[in-house]
C-alpha positions in Angstrom: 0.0 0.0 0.0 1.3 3.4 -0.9 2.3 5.7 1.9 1.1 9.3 1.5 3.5 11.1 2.9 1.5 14.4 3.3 -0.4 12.6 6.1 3.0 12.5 8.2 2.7 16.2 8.4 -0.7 16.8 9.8 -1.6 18.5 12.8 -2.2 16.1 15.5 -3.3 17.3 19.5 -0.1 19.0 21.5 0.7 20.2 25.1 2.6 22.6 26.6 5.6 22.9 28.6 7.2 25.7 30.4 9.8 27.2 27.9 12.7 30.2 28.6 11.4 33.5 31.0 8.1 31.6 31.5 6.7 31.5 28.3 4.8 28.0 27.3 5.8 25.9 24.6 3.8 23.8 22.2 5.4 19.5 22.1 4.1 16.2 21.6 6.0 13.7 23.1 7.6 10.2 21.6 4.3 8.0 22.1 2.6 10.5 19.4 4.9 10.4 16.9 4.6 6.6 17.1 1.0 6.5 16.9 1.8 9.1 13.3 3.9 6.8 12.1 1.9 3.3 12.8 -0.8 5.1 11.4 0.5 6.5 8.2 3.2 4.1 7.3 2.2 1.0 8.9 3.8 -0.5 12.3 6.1 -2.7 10.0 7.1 -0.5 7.5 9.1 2.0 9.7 12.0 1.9 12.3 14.0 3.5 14.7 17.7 3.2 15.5 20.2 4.9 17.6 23.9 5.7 16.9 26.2 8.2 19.6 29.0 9.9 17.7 31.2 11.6 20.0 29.3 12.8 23.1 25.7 13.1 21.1 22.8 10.6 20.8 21.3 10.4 17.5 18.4 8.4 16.2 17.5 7.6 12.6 14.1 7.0 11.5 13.8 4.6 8.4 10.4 4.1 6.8 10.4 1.3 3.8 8.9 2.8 0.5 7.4 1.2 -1.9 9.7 -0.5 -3.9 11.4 -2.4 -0.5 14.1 0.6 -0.1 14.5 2.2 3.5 14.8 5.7 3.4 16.5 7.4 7.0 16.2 10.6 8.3 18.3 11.5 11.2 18.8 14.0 13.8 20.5 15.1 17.0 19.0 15.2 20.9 19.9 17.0 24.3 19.4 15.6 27.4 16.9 16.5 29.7 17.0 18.1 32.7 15.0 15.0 34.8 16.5 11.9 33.0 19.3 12.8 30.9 19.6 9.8 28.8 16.4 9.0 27.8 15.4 12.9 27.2 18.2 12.7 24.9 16.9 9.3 23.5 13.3 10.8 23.3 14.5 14.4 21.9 16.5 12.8 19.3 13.8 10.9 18.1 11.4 13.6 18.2 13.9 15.6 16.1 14.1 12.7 13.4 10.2 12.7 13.0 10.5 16.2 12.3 13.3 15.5 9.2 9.8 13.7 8.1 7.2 16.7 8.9 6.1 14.8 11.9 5.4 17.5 14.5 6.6 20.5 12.1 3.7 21.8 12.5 4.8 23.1 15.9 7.3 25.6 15.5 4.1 27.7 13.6 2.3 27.5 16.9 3.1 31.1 18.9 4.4 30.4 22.6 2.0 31.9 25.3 3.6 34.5 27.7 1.7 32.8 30.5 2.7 31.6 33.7 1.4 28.2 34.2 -0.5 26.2 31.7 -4.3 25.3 32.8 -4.5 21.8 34.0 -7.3 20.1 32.2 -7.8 16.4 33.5 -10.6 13.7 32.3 -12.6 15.0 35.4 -12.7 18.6 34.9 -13.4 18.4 31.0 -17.5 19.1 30.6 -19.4 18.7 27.8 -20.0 22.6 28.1 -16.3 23.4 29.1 -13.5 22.6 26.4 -11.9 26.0 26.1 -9.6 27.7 28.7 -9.3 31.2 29.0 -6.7 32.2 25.9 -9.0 29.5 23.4 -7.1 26.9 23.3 -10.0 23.8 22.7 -9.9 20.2 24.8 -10.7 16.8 24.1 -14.4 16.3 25.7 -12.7 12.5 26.5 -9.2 13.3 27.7 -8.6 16.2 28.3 -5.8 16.8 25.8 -5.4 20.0 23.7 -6.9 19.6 20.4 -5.3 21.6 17.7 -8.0 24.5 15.7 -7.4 22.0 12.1 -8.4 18.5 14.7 -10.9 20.4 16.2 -12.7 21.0 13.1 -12.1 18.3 11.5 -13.7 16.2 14.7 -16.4 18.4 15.3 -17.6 18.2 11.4 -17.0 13.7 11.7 -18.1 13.1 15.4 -20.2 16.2 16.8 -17.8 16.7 19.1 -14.2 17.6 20.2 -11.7 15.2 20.6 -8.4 14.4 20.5 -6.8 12.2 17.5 -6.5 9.4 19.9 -9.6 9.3 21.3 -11.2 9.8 17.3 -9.2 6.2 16.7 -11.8 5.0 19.3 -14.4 6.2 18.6 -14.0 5.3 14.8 -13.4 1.6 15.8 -16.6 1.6 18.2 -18.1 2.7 15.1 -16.4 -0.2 12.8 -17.1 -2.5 15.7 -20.7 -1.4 15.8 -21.5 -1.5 12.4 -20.2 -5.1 11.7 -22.6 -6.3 14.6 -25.7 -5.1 12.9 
């Protein structure tokens, strides 16, 4: 099956982070790009590896084509200030996926000069409440910020907001549902 590879760069939900002189920072962390790349590739037809040269961690991602050829894109991480080697492990990886459009989408997304970053939880999300106070929408689900282009495209396909995650679920209910009928 062909792989689009226009799909690897589509918006997918983020969070934030405290960045430099407490401004937040929009990320997705390794388990995302995973689920991207399962998604758009398949989970056989791509892979990880990691090489240190020198000092630095690096990690290649390889996704098979078409013809059987692997294809690698690789980039560089820095460790992290709770658990240096696998921050470096995970940033390098994150880095890679963005070689591939994975995530790229990001660095378009403006930081917030707030303070703290609203916690949203399963608990606290209402079906009324899944905006905080500077717009930013929430999975009615999860809890996890839903990007404007998800938003839309879930609120057009399910009536509601929710995250790409929670969509898969809801699509395969739906599969699941419709096969029982």
């Amino acid at each position: 099956m062909p792989i689009n590879y226009n799909e690897l760069k589509k918006e997918i939900p983020y969070k934030w982070r405290a960045g430099a002189a407490g401004t937040q920072l929009a990320y997705i962390d390794a388990r995302d790009v995973m689920d991207v790349l399962d998604e758009v590739c398949g989970p056989n037809r791509w892979a990880k590896d990691y090489k240190m040269l020198g000092d630095k961690m690096y990690c290649g991602i390889g996704i098979e084509t078409e013809t059987g050829n692997w294809v690698w894109k690789w980039d560089m991480g820095v460790e992290s200030n709770f658990d240096p080697e696998k921050g470096e492990a995970s940033d390098s990886f994150k880095r890679a996926a963005v070689c591939w459009g994975i995530g790229r989408f990001l660095y378009d997304i403006k930081g917030d000069n707030r303070k703290s970053t609203p916690e949203i939880t399963k608990t606290s999300v209402s079906k009324a409440d899944v905006r905080d106070s500077l717009g930013h929408a929430y999975c009615k689900e999860c809890g996890s910020v839903v990007s404007p282009a998800v938003e839309k495209f879930s609120i057009e396909t399910y009536g509601n907001v929710l995250c790409f995650t929670c969509q898969k679920k809801y699509k395969s209910l739906k599969e699941e549902n419709e096969k029982t009928i």
